[in-house]
N, C-alpha and C positions, 0 to 999 in steps of 0.2 A: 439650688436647683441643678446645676454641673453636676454635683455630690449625687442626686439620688436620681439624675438621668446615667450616669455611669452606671453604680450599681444593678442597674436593670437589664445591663449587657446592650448597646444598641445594635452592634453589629449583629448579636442574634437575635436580635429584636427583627432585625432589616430584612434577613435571610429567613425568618417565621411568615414575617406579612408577603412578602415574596411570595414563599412557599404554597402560601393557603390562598394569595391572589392566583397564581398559575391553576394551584386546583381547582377553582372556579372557574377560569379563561382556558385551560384547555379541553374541560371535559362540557364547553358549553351550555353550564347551568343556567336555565329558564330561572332568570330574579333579573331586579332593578338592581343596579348598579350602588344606591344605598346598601343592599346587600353585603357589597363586597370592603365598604368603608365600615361595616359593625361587626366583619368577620377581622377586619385588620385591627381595629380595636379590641375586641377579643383577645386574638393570638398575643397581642401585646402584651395587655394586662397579663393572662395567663403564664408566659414565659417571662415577664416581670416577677409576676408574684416566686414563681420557682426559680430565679435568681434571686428575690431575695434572701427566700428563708434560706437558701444555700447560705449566702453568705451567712447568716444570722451563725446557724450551724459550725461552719466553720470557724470562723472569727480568730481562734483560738491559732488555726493552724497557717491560714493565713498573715498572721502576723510574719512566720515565718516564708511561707513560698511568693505571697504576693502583698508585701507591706505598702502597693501604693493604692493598695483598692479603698473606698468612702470608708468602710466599718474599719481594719489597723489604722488609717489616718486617722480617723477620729472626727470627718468629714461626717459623718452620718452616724447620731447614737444609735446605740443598741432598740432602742426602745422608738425612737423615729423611724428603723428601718422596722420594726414590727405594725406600729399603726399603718407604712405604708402598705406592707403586703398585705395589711387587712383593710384595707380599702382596692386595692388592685385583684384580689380573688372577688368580689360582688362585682367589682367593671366588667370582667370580663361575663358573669352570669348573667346581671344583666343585659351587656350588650349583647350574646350569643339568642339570648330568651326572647329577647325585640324583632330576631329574625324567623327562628322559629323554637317551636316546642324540643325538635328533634334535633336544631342546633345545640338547644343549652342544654339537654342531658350530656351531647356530643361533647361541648364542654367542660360540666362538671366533673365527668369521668378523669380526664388530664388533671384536672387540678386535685382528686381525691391520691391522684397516682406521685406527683409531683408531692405532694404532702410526706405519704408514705415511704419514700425514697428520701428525704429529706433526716427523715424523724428513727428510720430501720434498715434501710437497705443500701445507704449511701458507702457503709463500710463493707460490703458483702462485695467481693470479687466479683467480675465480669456483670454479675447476674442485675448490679446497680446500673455498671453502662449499659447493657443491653435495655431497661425500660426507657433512659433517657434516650437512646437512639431512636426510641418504639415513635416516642412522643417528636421527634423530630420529623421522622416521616409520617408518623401524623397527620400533619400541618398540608399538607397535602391532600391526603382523603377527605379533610375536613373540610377544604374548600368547595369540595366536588359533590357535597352531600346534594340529595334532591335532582341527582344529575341522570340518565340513564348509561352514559357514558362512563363510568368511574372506572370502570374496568381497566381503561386507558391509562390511567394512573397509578396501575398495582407497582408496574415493575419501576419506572422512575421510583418510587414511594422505596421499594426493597430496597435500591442501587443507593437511596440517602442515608435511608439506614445503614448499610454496609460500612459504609464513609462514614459517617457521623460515631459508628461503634470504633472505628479504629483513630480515630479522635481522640474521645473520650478515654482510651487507654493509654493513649499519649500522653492526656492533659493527669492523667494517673500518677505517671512515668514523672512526669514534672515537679510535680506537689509531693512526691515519695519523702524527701526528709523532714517537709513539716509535715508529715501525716503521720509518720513513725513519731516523735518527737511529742505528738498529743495523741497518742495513742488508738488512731486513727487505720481499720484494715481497711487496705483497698488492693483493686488489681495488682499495682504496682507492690506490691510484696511476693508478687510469683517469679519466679526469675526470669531473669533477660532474654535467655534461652527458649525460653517457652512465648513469653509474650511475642518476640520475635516470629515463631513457627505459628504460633496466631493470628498475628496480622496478617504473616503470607499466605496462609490458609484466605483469609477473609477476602483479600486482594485478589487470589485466582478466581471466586466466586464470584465478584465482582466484576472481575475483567470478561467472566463468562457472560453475564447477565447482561451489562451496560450497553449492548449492542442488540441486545434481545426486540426492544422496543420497535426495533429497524426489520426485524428479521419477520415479525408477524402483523409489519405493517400500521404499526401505531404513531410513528414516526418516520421523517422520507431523507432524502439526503443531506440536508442541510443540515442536521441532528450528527447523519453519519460524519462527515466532515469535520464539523469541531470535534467530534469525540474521538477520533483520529489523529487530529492535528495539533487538539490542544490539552483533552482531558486524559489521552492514556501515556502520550508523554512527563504530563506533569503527574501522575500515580506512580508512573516509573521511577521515577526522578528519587520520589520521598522514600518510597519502598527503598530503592536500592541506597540512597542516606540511611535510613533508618540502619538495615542489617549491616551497616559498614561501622555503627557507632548509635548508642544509645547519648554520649554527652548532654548536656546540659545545653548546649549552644546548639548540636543537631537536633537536638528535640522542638527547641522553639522552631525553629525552621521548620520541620515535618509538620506540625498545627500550621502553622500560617499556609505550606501548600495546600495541604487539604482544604484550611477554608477557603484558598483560592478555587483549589476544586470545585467543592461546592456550589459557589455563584458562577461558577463555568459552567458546570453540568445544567441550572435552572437558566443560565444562557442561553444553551443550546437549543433546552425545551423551546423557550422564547422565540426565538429566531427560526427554528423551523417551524412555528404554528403559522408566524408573519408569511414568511414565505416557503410554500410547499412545491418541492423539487419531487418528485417520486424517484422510487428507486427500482429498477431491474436486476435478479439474480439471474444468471444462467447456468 
């Protein structure tokens, strides 16, 4: 049970249900609270199923960048980890479909994308991370369906994405010699060079945007405050690791701030909803 509760990534399991709880609680969706426990069920299953077959995919390359995962230890067959994603894509339909009609098409679309990306596009530069960022922020608008308010939720939704893309090129950057090694293209065959001036591209756009929410009044200052105090210092932080050294041992560090980013950033939403300070420009 350890074995094929790992494989299914919890931490991104944690930061999905999060996700799709927030878009429901901040855009004030008219539902019962059942609701929001078949939407977390959902996202689950859903980002289960597409770590699975990830790994299933991989397996090969894995052996070499991440040998402690269920499938190279030998913790979870091949063939166990495939009945499980094929029981984990119907949970999540069904459970989307229990809430509404417009839920589980909302659903099935992710998992036809998650499939597709798994099976074609996984080796395609950039163009692979970009859908899985899509589907990160996602998890967000997903929560907010049925809402009138969703509106509220574009630009956080963009800022995860941002974040979640320069991850992803990270976790690229990582896996680069078992991905060469089984013949494997991905971002991380463009050069250092480049990928660098990409992420700081990504980062300026970011650092533009993350405050936007405040600026047109979607968010008050308790939003502004942490993102001040605690989310642009720790962007800094990574960024300027990152362009000082690509290493092996920088790199792990750069994922870990980001995902500490991450559960900062859906903090912050948090805690300004709880408590609304307003803000004045002059």
């Amino acid at each position: 049970m350890i074995a094929y509760l790992k494989i299914i990534r919890p931490i991104n399991i944690v930061l999905s249900a999060v996700g799709v709880s927030l878009g429901f609680w901040l855009t004030d969706v008219s539902a019962p609270l059942t609701d929001v426990v078949l939407l977390i069920l959902t996202v689950t299953c859903a980002v289960g199923y597409g770590n699975v077959i990830n790994d299933i995919k991989d397996a090969p390359g894995d052996r070499i960048n991440h040998p402690d995962r269920p499938l190279p230890r030998g913790d979870v067959s091949p063939k166990g980890a495939l009945i499980f994603a094929a029981l984990l894509a119907p949970g999540a339909l069904s459970a989307s479909f229990l809430i509404s009609p417009a839920h589980g098409i909302a659903a099935f679309i992710p998992l036809v994308l998650l499939t597709l990306y798994t099976l074609f596009l996984k080796g395609t530069p950039l163009l692979g991370n970009i859908l899985i960022s899509l589907l990160v922020a996602y998890t967000l608008i997903f929560g907010s369906i049925h809402s009138p308010d969703t509106a509220i939720i574009i630009i956080p939704a963009f800022c995860a994405f941002l974040l979640n893309f320069s991850r992803e090129i990270i976790k690229d950057m990582q896996d680069r010699a078992g991905d060469l090694q089984t013949g494997l293209t991905t971002t991380a065959i463009l050069p250092a060079s480049i990928l660098k001036a990409v992420l700081s591209g990504i980062s300026v756009v970011y650092m533009l945007c993350f405050l936007l929410p405040v600026v047109v009044g979607h968010f008050h200052m308790i939003y502004l405050l942490n993102c001040i105090s605690i989310i642009l210092p720790l962007h800094i932080f990574w960024l300027v690791k990152l362009l000082r050294s690509t290493a092996p041992a920088h790199l792990e560090t750069i994922a870990t701030a980001i995902k500490i980013e991450m559960f900062a950033g859906l903090a912050a939403l948090t805690v300004d909803k709880l408590v609304t300070v307003p803000v004045s420009f002059f």
